[in-house]
C-alpha positions, 0 to 999 in steps of 0.5 A: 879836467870837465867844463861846463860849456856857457855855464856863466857862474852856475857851473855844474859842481866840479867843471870849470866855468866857461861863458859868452861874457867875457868876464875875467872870473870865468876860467875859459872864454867862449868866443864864436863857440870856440873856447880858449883852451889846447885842443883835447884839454877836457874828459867831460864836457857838459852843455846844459841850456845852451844848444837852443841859444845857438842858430841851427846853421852854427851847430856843426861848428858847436860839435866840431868845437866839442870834438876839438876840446875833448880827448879821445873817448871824451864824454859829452852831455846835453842837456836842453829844452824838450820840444814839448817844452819849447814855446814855454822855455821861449816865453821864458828866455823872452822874459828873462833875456830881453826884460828882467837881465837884458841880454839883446846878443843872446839868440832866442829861435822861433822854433824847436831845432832837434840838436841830435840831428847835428851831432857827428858820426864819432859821437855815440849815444850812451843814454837818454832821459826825457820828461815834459820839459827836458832831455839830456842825452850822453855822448861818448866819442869813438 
């Protein structure tokens, strides 16, 4: 099984949806990061625009949350804003999350924060792609 972790409605095709929201049309609820699901229940888990939604001193949580919902040899991709892209993506966020679909509990940060920096030592980089806007970094646990 694959989740799309925070993916609201929009999951990648062929993960299961997951969001913050609560909705009863989701298939799994986020809760303090914590999904509501068995332990080792996910091969694959994608976090796409997410990470720089979460404060940095909660990331270690968000990893110990990816290692308990992935089986062994589970992979993990992420992908987020570059640090390029940062102050542009924060405009947006501001825009879209306090203006056009008002989200006050959605945490925007006032500066980049280098997620691999927090990823656990059982995760290992598989491949990388960057451009001016985003990187997406596959993790496979070990």
């Amino acid at each position: 099984m694959k989740l799309d972790y925070g993916s609201g409605y929009n999951p990648k095709k062929g993960f299961k949806t997951s969001d913050f929201t609560g909705s009863p049309m989701l298939d799994f609820h986020i809760s303090d990061l914590r999904v509501n699901c068995d332990a080792a229940a996910f091969d694959e888990v994608n976090c796409r625009n997410v990470i720089h939604h979460i404060e940095s001193e909660k990331l270690p949580r968000l990893f110990d949350e990816f290692t308990r919902i992935l089986k062994p040899s589970g992979k993990l991709t992420i992908s987020d804003p570059a640090e390029d892209f940062f102050i542009q993506n924060k405009c947006l966020d501001v825009l879209w999350y306090r203006f056009v679909i008002p989200r006050p509990e959605i945490y925007i940060g006032n500066k980049f924060v280098d997620f691999e920096k927090f990823v656990p030592k059982n995760f290992v980089k598989k491949s990388e792609f960057r451009d001016h806007s985003n990187v997406e970094v596959v993790f496979k646990i070990v």
